[in-house]
N, C-alpha and C positions, 0 to 999 in steps of 0.2 A: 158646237163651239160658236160662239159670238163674235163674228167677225165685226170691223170697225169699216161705217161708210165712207168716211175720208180716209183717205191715203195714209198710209204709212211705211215707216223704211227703218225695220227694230232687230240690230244687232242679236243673234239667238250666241249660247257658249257652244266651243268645241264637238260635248257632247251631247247636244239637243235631241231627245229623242226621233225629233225629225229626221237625224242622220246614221238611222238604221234603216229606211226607205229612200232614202236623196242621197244619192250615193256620189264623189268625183269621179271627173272621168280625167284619168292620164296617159298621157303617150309617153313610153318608157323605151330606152334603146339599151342594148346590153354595154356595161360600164357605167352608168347612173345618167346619160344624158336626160330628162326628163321636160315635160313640158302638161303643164295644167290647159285642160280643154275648156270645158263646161257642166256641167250636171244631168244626173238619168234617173230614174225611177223604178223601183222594182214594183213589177204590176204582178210575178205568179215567182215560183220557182223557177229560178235560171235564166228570167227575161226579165231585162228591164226597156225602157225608152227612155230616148234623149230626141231631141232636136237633130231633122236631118242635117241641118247646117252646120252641129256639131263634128258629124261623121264628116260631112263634105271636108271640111275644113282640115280635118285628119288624113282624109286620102290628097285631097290639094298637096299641103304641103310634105308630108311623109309616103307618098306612094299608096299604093295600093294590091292587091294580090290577084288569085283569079280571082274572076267574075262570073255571075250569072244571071240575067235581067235583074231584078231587083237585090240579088244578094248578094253581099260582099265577101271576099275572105280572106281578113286583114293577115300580112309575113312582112319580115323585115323588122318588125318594132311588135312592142305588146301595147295593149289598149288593155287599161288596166281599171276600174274601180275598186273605188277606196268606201270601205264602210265602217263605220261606230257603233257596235251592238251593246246592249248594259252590260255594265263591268268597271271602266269601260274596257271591249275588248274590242282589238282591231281585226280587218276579214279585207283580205283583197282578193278581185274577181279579176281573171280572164274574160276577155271578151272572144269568143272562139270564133261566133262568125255574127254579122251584121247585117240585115237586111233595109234599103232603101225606100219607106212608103213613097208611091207616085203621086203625084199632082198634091203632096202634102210635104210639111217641114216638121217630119215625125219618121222615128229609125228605129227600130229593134234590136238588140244586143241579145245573143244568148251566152250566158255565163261560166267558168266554170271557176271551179276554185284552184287560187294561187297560192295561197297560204294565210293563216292567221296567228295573232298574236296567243292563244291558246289553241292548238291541234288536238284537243281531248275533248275539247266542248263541240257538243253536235252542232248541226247548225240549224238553228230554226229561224224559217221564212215568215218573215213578217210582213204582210201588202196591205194595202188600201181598197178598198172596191170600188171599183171604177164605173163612170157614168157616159156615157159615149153618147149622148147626147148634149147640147150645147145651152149655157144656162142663160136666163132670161135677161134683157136687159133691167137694170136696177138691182141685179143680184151681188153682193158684198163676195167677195173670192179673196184666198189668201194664196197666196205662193212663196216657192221657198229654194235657195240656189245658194249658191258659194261665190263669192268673187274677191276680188284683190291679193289673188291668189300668188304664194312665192315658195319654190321650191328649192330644197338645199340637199344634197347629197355630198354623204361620207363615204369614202373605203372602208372597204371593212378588211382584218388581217385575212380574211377566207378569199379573197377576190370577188365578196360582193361587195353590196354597199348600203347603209342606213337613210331614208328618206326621210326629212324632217320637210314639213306642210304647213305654211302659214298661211291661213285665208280666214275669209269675215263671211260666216254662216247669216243667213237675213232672213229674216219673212215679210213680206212686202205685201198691204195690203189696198184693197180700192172696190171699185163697181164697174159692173159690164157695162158697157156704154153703147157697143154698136156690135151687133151680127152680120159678118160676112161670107155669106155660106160658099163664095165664090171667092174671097178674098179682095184685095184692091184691084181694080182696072191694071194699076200697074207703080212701081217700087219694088219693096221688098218682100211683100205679105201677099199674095197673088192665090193663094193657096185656101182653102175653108178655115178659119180664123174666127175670132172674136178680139175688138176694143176692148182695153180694159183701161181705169183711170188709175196705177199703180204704176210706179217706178221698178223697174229689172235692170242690172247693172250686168258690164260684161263678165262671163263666166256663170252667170244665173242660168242664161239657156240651155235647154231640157229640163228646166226644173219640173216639179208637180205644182198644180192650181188645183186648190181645194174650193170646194163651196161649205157653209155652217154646219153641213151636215156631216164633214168630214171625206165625202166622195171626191175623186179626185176626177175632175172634169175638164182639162187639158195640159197642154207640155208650153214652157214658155220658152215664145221665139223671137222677141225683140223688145226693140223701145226707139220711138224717132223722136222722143223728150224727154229728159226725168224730170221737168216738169218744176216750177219754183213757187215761191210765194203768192202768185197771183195766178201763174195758170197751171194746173194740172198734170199729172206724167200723161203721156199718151204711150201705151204700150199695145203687145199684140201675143194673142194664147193660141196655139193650133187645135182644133176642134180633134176630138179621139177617133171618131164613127173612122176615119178614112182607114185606121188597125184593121178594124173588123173584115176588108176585103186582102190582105195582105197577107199571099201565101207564104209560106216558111214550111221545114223539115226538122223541128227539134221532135226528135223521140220522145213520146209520153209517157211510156211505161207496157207490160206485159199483155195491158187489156186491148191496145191499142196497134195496128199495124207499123211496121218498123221501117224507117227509112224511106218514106214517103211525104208531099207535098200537099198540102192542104192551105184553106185559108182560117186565119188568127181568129175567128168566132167562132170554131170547133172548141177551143181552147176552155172559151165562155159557156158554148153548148155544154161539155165535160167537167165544168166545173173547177179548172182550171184555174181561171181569172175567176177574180170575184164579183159577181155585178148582179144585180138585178132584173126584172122584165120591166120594172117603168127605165132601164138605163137604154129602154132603143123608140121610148116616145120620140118621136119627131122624125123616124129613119120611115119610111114606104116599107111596109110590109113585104111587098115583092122583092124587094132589095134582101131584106132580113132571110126570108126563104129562100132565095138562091143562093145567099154566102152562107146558109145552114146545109143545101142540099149540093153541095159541091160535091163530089166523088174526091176521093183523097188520087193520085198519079207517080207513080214512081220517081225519087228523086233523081236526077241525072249527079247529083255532086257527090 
């Protein structure tokens, strides 16, 4: 796809096909309290990512459950995504549990399903293959997030209730401007990052960044500008590579050992996520071999 070098900020409709991957993320309390967070990404079956800041922001103000070094395990409220498959049909996800990337503004969701607007239709997973490497500067990237988001709930005669979701779908585009494999010295972005010259409004973050080729080459986590007629958005993308060390315990299936702890490039190793060998140019090879040769560990959860 051909992305655009200058900047843009282009209203997409309701059901964009983009919004069977870019999924909302909602915080839902039982009675309809709800509240719109930000946006996540489906990278494989049952995992998507959003913005650690996203999660932060959900355990901050809503609590949080037990804990385990990096993994959360949201009670008390559901964390919910919301999706648009062709049809259009609607699919809302469970967030069962969450894991925290360190020293990054990048979190893992593993999924389960809530309910959807047809319960006959199977569900087929649709991803993007992902590039966990960090694209060059002068590279054209698009991204894509939800915001100006307003939530309305009804009763319903059953003691549920009906969610009605007003938000402005966007694709935002621009060019790499600055790689920060360390992030800033200090602010908000302190984290491996990439500048980008594209505006991102709040509720965008976690969205997916695309490059022309379609691969989706990181999660968006900010903006200290949107940027006007004379000078430029200054925004900021989390680099992927920091997934790939980021153990988790989601079950693979029959072929694979059950209830155990590994890190998130087995996933990629099996085939799982969808990526490439040019998606780990620019990682040290040493690196790439010890997060392939990890022994998998008993979960404790």
């Amino acid at each position: 796809m051909a992305i655009p070098h200058t900047p843009t900020f282009v209203p997409q409709p309701a059901d964009t096909p983009a919004s069977e991957i870019a999924l909302r993320v909602l915080v839902e309390f039982a009675g309809g309290e709800t509240h719109v967070i930000g946006t996540a990404v489906i990278i494989a079956g049952h995992l998507a990512v959003t913005a650690g800041h996203v999660l932060d922001d959900i355990t901050t103000r809503f609590g949080s459950g037990q804990s385990e070094g990096s993994k959360q395990v949201v009670s008390d409220y559901a964390i919910r995504l919301y999706q648009i498959t062709p049809g259009p049909e609607y699919v809302v996800w469970n967030v069962f549990t969450a894991w925290r990337c360190p020293d990054s503004d990048l979190a893992l969701l593993h999924l389960g399903l809530h309910g959807s607007s047809d319960p006959t239709k199977p569900i087929a997973w649709r991803t993007t293959p992902v590039h966990f490497t960090t694209p060059s500067v002068g590279t054209p990237i698009a991204a894509f997030g939800y915001h100006s988001s307003v939530p309305r709930t009804t009763p319903n005669a059953d003691g549920g209730y009906h969610l009605d979701l007003d938000d402005k779908p966007t694709t935002s585009t621009g060019v790499v401007e600055e790689i920060l494999p360390a992030g800033q010295p200090s602010g908000n972005f302190t984290f491996p990052c990439f500048r980008v010259a594209a505006r991102f409004d709040g509720g965008m973050s976690g969205g997916p960044v695309f490059d022309e080729a379609g691969m989706l080459r990181g999660i968006i986590s900010g903006t200290l500008s949107a940027g006007d007629e004379i000078d430029p958005p200054i925004s900021y993308v989390c680099m992927l590579w920091p997934l790939l060390r980021l153990r988790i315990d989601v079950n693979r299936g029959d072929a694979h050992p059950r209830d155990v702890k590994y890190p998130l490039i087995h996933l990629v190793r099996d085939g799982l996520i969808h990526s490439q060998p040019s998606s780990f140019e620019g990682i040290h090879p040493s690196l790439i071999s010890s997060w392939m040769s990890t022994e998998v560990e008993p979960s404790k959860s």
